[in-house]
py3Dmol code that shows the C-alpha trace and the ligand (Angstrom):
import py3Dmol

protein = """\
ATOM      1  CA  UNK A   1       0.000   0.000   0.000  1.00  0.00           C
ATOM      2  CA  UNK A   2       1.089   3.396  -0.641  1.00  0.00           C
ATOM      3  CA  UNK A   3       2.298   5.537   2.557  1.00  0.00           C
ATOM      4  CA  UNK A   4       0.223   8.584   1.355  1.00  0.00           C
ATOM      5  CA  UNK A   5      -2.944   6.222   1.321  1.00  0.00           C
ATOM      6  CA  UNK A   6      -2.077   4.303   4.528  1.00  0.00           C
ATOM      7  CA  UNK A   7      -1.842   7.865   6.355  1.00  0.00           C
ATOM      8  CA  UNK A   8      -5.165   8.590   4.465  1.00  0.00           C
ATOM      9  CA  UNK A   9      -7.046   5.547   5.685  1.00  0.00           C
ATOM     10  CA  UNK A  10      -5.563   5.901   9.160  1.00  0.00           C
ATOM     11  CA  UNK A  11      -7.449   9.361   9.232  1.00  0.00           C
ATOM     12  CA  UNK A  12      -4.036  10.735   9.949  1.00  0.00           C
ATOM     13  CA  UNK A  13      -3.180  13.480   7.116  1.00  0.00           C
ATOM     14  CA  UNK A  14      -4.711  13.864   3.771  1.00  0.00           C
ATOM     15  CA  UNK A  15      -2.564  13.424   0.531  1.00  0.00           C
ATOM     16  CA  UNK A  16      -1.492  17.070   0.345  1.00  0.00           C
ATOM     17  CA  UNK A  17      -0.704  17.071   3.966  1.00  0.00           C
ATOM     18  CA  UNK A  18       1.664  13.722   3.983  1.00  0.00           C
ATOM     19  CA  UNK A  19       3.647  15.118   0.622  1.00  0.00           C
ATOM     20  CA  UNK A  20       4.309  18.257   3.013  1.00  0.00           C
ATOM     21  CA  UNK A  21       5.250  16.028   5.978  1.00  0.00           C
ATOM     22  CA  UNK A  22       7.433  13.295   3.947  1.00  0.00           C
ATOM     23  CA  UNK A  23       9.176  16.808   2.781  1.00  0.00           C
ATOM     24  CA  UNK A  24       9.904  18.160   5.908  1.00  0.00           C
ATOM     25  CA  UNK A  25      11.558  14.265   6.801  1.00  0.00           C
ATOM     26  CA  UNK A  26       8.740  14.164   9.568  1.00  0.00           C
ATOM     27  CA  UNK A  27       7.482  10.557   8.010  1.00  0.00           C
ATOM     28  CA  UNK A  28       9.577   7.461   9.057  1.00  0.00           C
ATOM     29  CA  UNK A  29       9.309   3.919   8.038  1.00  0.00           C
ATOM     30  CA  UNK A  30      11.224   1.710  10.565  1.00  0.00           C
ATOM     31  CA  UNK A  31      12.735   4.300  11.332  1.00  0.00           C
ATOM     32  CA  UNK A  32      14.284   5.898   8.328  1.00  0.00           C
ATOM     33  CA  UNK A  33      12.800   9.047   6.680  1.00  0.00           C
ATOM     34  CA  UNK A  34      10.228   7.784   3.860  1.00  0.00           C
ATOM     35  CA  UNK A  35      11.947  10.457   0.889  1.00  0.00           C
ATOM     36  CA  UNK A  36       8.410   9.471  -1.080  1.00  0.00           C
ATOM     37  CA  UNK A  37       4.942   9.770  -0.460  1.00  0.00           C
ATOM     38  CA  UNK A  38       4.032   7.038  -2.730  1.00  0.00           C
ATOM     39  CA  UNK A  39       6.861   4.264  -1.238  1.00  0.00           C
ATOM     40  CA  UNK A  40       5.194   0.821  -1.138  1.00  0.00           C
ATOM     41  CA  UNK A  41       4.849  -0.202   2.618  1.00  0.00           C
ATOM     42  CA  UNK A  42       2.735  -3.156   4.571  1.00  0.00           C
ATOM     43  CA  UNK A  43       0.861  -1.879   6.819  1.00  0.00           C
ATOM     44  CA  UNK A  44       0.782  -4.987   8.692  1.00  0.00           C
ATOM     45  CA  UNK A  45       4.590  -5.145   9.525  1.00  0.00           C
ATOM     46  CA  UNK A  46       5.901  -1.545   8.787  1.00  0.00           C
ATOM     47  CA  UNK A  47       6.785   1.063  11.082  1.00  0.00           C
ATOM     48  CA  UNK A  48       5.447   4.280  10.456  1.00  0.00           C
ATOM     49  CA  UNK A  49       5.615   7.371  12.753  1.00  0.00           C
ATOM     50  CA  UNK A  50       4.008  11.145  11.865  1.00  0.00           C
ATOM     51  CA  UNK A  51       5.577  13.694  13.263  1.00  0.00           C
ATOM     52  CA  UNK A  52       7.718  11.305  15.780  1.00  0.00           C
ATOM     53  CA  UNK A  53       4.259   9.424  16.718  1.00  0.00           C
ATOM     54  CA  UNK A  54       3.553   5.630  15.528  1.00  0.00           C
ATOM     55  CA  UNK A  55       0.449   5.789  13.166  1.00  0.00           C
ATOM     56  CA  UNK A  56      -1.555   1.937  13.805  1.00  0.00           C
ATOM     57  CA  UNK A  57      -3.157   0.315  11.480  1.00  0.00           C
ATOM     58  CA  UNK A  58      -7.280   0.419  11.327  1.00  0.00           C
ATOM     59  CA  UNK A  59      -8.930  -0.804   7.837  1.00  0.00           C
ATOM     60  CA  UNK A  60     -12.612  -0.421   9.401  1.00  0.00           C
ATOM     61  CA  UNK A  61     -13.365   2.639  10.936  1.00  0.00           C
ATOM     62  CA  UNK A  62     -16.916   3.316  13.399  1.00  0.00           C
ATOM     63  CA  UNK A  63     -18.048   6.819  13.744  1.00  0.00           C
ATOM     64  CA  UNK A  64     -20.888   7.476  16.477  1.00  0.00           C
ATOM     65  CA  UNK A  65     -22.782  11.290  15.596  1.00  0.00           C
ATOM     66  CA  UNK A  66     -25.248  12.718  16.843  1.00  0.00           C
ATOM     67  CA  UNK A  67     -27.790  13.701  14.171  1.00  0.00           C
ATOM     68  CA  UNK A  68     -28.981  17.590  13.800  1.00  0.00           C
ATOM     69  CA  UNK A  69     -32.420  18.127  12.522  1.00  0.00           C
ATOM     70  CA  UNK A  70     -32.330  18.791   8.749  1.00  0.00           C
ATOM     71  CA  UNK A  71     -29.707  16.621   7.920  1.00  0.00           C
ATOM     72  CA  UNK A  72     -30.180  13.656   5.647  1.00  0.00           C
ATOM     73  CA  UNK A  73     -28.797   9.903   6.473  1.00  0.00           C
ATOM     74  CA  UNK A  74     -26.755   9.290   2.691  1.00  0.00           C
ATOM     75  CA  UNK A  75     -23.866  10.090   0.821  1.00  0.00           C
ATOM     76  CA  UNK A  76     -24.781  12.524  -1.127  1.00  0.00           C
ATOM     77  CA  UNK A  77     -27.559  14.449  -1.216  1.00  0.00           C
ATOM     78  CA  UNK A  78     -28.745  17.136  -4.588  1.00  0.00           C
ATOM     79  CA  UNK A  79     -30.881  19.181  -2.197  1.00  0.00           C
ATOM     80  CA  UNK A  80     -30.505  18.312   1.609  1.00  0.00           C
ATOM     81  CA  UNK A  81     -27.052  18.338   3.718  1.00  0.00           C
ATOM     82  CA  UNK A  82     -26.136  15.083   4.626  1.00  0.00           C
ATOM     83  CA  UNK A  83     -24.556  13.248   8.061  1.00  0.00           C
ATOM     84  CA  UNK A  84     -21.641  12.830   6.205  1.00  0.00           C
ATOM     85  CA  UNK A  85     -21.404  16.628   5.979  1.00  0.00           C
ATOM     86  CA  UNK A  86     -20.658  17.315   9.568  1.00  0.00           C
ATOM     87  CA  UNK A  87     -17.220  15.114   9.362  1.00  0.00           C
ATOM     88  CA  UNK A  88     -13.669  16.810   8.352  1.00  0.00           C
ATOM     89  CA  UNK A  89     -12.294  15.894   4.888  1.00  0.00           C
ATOM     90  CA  UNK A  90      -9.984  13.481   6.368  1.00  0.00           C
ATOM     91  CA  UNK A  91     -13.431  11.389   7.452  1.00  0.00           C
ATOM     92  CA  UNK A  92     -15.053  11.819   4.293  1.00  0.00           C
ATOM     93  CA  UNK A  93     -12.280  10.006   2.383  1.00  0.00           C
ATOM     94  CA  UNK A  94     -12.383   7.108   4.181  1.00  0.00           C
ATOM     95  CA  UNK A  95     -15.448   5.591   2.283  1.00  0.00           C
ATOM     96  CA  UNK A  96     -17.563   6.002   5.249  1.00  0.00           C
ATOM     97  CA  UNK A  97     -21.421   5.839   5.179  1.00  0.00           C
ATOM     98  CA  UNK A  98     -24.300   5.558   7.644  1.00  0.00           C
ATOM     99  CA  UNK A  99     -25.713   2.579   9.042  1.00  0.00           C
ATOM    100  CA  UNK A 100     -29.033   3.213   8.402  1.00  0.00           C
ATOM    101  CA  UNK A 101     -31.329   5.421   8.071  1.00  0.00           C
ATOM    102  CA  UNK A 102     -32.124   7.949  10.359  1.00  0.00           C
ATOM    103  CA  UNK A 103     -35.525  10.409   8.790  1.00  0.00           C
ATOM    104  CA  UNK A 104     -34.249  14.200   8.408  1.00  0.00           C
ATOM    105  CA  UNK A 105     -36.543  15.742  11.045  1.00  0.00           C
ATOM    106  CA  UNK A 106     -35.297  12.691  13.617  1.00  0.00           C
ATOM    107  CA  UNK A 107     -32.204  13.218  15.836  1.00  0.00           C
ATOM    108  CA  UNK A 108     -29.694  11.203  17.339  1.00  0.00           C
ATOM    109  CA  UNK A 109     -27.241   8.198  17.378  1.00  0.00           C
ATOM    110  CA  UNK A 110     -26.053   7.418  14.034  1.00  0.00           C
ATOM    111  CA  UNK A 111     -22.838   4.755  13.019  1.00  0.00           C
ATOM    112  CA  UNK A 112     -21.194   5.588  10.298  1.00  0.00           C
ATOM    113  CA  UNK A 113     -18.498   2.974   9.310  1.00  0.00           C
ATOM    114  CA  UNK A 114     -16.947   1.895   5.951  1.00  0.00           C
ATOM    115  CA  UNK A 115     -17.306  -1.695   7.360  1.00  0.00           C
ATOM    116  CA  UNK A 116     -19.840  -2.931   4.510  1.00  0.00           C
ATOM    117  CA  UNK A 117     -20.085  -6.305   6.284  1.00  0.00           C
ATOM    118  CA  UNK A 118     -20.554  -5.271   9.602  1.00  0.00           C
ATOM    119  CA  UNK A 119     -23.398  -2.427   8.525  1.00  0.00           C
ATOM    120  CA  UNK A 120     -25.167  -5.219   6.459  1.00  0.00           C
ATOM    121  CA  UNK A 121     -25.128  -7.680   9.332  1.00  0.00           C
ATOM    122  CA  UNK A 122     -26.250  -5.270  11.744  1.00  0.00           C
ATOM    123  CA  UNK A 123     -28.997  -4.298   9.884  1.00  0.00           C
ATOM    124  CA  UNK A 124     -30.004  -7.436   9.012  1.00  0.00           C
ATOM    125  CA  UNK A 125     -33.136  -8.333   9.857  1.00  0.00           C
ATOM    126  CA  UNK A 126     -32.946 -11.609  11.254  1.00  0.00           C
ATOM    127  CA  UNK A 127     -30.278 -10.269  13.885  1.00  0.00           C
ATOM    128  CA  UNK A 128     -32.846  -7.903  15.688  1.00  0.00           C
ATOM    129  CA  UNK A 129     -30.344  -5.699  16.853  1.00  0.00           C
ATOM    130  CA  UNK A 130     -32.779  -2.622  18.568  1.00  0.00           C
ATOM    131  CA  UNK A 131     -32.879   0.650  18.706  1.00  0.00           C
ATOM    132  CA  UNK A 132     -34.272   2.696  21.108  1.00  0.00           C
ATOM    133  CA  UNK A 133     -36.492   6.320  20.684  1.00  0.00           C
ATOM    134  CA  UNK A 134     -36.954   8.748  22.362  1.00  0.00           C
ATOM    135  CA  UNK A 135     -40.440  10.341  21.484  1.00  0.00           C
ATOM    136  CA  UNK A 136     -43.333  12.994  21.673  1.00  0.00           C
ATOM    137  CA  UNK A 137     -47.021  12.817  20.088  1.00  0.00           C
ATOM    138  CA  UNK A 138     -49.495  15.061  19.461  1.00  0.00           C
ATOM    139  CA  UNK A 139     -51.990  13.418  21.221  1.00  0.00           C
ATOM    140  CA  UNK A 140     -51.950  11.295  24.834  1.00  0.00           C
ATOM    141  CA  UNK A 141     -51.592   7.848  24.503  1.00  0.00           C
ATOM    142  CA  UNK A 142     -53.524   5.501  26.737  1.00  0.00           C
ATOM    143  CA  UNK A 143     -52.916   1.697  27.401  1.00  0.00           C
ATOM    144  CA  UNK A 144     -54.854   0.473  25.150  1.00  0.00           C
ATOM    145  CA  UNK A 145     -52.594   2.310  22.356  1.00  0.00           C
ATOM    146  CA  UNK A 146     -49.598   0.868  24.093  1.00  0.00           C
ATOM    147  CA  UNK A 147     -51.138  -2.705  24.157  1.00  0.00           C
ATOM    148  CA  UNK A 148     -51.271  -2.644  20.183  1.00  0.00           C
ATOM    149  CA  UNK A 149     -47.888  -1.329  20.027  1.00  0.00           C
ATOM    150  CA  UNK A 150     -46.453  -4.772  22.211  1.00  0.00           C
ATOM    151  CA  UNK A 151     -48.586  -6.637  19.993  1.00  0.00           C
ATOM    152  CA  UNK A 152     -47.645  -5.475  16.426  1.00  0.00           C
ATOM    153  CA  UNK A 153     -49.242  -2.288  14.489  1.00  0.00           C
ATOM    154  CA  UNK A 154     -50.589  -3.308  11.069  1.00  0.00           C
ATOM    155  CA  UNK A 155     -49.727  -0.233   8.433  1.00  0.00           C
ATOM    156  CA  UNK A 156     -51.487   1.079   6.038  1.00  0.00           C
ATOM    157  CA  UNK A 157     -49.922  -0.242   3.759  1.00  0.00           C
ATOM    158  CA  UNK A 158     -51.294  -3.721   5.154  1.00  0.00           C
ATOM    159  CA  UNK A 159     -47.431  -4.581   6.877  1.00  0.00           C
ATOM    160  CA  UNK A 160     -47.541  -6.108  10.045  1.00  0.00           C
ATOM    161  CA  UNK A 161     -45.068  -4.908  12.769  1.00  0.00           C
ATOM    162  CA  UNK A 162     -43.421  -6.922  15.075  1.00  0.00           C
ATOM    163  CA  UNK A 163     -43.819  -6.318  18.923  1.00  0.00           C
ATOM    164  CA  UNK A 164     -42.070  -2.914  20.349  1.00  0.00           C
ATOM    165  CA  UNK A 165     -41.690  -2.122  23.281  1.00  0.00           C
ATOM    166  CA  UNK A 166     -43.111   1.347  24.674  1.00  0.00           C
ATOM    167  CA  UNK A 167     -42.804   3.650  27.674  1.00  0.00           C
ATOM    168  CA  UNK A 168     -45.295   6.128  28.399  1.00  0.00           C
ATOM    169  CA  UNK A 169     -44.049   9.073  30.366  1.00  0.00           C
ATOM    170  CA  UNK A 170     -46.702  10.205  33.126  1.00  0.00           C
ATOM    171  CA  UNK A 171     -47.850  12.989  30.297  1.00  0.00           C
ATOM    172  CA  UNK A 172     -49.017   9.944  27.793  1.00  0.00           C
ATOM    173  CA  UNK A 173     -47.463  12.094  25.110  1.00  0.00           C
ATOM    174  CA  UNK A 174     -43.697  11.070  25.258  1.00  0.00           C
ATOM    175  CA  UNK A 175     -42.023   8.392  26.178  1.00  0.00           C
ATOM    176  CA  UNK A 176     -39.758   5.558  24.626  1.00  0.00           C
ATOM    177  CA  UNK A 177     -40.422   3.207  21.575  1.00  0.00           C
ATOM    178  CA  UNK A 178     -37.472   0.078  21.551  1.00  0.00           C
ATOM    179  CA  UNK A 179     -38.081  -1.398  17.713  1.00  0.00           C
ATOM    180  CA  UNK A 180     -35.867  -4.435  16.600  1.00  0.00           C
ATOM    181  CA  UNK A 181     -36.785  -3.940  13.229  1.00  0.00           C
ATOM    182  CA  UNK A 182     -36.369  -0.564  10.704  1.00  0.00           C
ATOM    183  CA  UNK A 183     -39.315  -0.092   7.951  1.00  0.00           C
ATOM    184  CA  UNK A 184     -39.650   3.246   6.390  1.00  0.00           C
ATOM    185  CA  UNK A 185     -40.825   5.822   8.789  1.00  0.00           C
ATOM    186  CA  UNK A 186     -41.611   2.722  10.982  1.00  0.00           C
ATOM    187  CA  UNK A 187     -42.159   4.773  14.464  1.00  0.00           C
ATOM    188  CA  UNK A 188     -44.210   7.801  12.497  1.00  0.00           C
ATOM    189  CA  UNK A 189     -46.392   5.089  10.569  1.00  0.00           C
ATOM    190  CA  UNK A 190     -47.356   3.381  14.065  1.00  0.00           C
ATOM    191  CA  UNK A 191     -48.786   6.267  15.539  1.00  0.00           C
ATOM    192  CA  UNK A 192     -50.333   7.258  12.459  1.00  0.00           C
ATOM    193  CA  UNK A 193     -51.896   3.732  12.487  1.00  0.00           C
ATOM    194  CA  UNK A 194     -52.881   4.866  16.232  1.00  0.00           C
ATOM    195  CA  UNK A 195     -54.692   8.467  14.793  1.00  0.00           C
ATOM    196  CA  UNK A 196     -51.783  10.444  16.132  1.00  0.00           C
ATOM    197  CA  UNK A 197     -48.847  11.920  15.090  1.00  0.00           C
ATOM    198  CA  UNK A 198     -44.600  12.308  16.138  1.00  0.00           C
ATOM    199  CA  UNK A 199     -43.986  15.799  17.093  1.00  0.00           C
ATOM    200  CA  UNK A 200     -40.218  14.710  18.460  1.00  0.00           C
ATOM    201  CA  UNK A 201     -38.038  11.291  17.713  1.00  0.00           C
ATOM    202  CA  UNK A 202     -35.046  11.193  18.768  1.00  0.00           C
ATOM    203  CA  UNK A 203     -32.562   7.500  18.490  1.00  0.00           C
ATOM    204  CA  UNK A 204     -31.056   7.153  21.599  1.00  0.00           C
ATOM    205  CA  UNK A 205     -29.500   3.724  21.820  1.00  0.00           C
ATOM    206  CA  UNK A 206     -28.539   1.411  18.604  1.00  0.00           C
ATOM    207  CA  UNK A 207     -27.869  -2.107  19.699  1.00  0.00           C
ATOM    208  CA  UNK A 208     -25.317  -1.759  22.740  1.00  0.00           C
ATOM    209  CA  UNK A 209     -24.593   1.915  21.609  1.00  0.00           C
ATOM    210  CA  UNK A 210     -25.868   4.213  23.710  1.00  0.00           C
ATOM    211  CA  UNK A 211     -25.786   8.327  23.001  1.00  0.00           C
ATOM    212  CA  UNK A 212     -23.487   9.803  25.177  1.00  0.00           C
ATOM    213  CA  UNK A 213     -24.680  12.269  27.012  1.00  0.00           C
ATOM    214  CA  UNK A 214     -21.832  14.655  26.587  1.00  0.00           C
ATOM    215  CA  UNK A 215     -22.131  14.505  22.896  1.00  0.00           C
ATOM    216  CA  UNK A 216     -23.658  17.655  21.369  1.00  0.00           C
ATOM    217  CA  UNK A 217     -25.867  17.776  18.472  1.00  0.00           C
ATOM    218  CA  UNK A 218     -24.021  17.534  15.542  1.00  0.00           C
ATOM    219  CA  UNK A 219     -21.103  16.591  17.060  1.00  0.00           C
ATOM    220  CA  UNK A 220     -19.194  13.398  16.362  1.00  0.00           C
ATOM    221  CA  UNK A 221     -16.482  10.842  17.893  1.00  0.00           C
ATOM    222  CA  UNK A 222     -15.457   7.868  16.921  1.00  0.00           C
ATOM    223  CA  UNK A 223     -16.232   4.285  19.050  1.00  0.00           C
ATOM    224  CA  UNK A 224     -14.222   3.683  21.630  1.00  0.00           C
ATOM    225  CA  UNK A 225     -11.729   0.285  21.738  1.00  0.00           C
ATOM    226  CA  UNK A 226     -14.916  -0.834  24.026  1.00  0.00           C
ATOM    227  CA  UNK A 227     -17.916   0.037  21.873  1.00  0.00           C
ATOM    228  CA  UNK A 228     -16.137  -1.099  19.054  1.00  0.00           C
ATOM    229  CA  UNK A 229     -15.855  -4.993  20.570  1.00  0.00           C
ATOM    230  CA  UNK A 230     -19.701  -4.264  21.197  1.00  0.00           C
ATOM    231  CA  UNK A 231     -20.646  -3.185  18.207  1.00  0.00           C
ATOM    232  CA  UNK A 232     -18.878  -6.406  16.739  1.00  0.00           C
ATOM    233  CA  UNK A 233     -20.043  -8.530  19.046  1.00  0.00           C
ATOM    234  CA  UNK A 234     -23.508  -7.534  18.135  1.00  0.00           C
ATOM    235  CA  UNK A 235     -22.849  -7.898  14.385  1.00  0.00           C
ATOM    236  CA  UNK A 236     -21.201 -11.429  14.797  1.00  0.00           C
ATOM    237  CA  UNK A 237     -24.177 -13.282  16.729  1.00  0.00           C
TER     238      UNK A 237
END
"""
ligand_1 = """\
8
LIG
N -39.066 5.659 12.754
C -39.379 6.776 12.063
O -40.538 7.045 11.782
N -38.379 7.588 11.681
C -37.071 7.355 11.968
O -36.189 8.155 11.609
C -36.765 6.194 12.689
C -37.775 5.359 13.074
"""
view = py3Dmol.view(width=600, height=400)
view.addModel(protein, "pdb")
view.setStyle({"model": 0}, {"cartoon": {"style": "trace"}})
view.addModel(ligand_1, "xyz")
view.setStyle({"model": 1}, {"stick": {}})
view.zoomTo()
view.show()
């Protein structure tokens, strides 16, 4: 692999940066100043420090954000800014996309990874990973309305959830919805199935992740060593 891409992938300087860097002799492999940007190295058994510090290798990164209102959960978007938006450059490039689908008027936790495998696995329906919301109607809900959500809403379109679990704060209009599956607008089309309507949804846990508290909106962070083994764990069952 070249040592301008390695330092690329390891989210560690962009192209333009590491031709500066290799010029000013602050790139070493094992040791010895790297004189090329492009210089073949493996990443698996070479040495290579930045600026005096070792750079490890990481193929698969995991990127927790907290979703803004507004912003839509893709690549690339002609008319709406997208999640990917609110990353530096050096993010951006590393093929990163979200794991599912968050709407653009919900909020919250959303991985981004460039792990294909994992994202598809976690996703997958038969793995029922679930994701907790956070949310507010327009209407109270009573417990008969909560009894059909444990039991499966049918949709208008005829589709038959599976059981979620709900939460009613003392207010009947907020409370938590925990789904372990993800149809379109899933949470919006229950309660419209229930003659009422989301005012507020928010993700606040996916699968072991939960959204840290100290995270701001729009703010980012990647997994730590300890979510990450969670996150794989969760993909791998
Ligand atoms: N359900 C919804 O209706 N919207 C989301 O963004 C997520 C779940």
């Amino acid at each position: 692999m070249r040592l301008d891409k390695f330092l690329s992938i390891t989210a560690t300087a962009t192209r333009k940066e590491t031709a500066r860097a290799v010029r000013a002799g602050q790139v070493c492999v094992n040791g010895s100043p790297a004189g090329r940007a492009d210089l073949a190295i493996d990443p698996e058994r070479d040495t290579v420090t930045f600026g005096g510090k070792t750079v490890f290798y990481k193929a698969f990164r995991y990127v927790l954000l907290n979703k803004p209102d507004g912003y839509v959960s893709a690549t690339e978007d002609g008319k709406d800014p997208t999640v990917l938006e609110l990353l530096p450059p050096l993010y951006t490039d590393l093929g990163l996309f979200p794991c599912g689908r968050l709407d653009k008027h919900t909020l919250g936790l959303m991985l981004l990874t460039n792990n294909g495998d994992v994202a598809h696995r976690l996703l997958s329906p038969r793995r029922h990973v679930a994701k907790r919301y956070a949310f507010r109607v327009k209407f109270p809900l009573n417990e008969s309305d909560c009894s059909r959500f444990r039991d499966g809403v049918t949709l208008e379109d005829g589709y038959e959830t599976k059981p979620a679990e709900i939460e009613l704060a003392a207010d009947g209009r907020s409370g938590t919805v925990t789904l372990i599956e993800g149809k379109y607008h899933q949470i919006k089309r229950m309660m419209e199935a229930l003659h009422n309507q989301i005012t507020y949804l928010e993700r606040v846990t996916f699968g072991p992740l939960a959204l840290p508290a100290d995270l701001e909106r729009g703010a980012w962070r990647e997994l730590t060593p300890e979510e990450e083994q969670a996150i794989l764990a969760a993909a791998s069952v």
